[in-house]
Structures are given as C-alpha cells and as structure tokens.
C-alpha positions as CSV (number, residue, x, y, z in Angstrom):
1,X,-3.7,8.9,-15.6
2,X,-6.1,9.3,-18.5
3,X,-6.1,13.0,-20.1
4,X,-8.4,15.7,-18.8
5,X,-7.5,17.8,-21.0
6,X,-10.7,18.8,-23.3
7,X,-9.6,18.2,-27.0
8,X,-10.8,21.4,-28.1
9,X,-8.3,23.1,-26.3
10,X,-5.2,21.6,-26.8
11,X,-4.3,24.1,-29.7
12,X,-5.6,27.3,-28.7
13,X,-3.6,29.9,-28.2
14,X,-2.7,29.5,-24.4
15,X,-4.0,26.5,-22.0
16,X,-3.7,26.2,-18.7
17,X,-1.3,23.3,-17.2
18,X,-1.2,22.4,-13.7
19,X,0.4,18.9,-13.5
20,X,3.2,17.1,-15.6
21,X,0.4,14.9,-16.6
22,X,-1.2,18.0,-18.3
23,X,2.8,19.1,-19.9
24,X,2.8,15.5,-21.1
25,X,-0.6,15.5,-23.1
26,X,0.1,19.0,-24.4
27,X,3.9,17.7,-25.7
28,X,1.9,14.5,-27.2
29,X,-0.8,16.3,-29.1
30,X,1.6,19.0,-30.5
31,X,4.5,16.2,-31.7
32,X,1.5,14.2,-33.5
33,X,-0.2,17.6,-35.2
34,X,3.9,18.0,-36.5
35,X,3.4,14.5,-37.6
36,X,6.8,13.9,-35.5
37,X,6.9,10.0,-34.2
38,X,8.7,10.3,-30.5
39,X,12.0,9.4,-32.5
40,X,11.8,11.9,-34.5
41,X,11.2,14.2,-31.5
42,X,14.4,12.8,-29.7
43,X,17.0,13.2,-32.4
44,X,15.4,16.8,-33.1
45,X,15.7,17.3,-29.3
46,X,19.2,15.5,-29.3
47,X,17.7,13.6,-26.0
48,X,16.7,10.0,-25.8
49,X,13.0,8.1,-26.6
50,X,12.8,7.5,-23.2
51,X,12.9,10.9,-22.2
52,X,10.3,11.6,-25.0
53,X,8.0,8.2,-23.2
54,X,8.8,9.7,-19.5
55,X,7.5,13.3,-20.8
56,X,4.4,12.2,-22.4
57,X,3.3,10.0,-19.8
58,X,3.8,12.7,-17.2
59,X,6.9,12.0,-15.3
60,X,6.9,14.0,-12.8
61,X,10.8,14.1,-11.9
62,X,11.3,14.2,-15.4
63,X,14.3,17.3,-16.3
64,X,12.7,20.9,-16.7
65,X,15.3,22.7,-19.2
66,X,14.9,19.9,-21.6
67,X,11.2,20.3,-21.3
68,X,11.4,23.4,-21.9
69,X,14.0,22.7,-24.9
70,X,11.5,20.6,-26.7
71,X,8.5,22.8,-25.9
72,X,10.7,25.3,-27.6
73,X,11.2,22.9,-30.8
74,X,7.6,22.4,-31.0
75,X,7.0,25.9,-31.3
76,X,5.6,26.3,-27.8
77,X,6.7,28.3,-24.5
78,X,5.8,28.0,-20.5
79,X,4.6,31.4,-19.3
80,X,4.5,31.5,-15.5
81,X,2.2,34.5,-14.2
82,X,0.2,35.0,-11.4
83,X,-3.0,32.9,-10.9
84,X,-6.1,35.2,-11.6
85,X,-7.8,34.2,-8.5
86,X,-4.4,35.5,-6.7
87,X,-4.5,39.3,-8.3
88,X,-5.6,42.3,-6.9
C-alpha cells in the first residue's frame, strides 16, 4: 500500500493516523530522520528486524505495546481522543 501520507506532515507536531499502514510510515520516517537502520531500531527496542519490517510495512496484527514501546524510543506517543466531527 503506497504512503498517503503528505511528506510535509510527517514531522509536525501531531498527525493524524487511521490505519497501521499510516503507524508504519510514521515509525519509518521518524527511524530514518534519527538516522537509525531497522537494526539499530530492534536492538534499541530489544525486539526483532522482523518486527521492525512487519511495523513499517503496516502489519496490521502486528503487537500494540511494542508499538507503542518504540514509538516511545523514537520520541513519539499515541494520543487517543475523541474525533472532532464526534464532539459536541
């Protein structure tokens, strides 16, 4: 699935994800602007390249806490709030 992601937004200071795809592309573009390869990335992470390879190219069954562990070694966090269309 190619990225739809618009380049100028991948570093601002929130964007928008809706599909592992999106996680994936994000991870990616965050581990190459730390000039990290996705070995590097694994032993930081203490997980496996293939997990790194699933992540990136959007796995979708791929597991969340480790997501979420990398995210947090990139420097990054998943906010979960309520769609704007969905507020009062």
């Amino acid at each position: 699935m190619p990225n739809k992601l618009p380049i100028g937004n991948l570093f601002n200071i929130e964007t928008t994800v809706r599909s592992s795809a999106e996680v994936g592309a994000l991870v990616r573009a965050y581990r190459k602007r730390s000039t990290l390869s996705q070995l590097d990335l694994a032993g930081l992470g203490n997980t496996g390249n293939r997990f790194i390879v699933d992540l990136e190219s959007g796995k979708p069954t791929i597991q969340l806490q480790k997501v979420l562990d990398l995210l947090d070694l990139l420097g990054l966090e998943a906010v979960i709030r309520p769609k704007a269309s969905r507020l009062p």
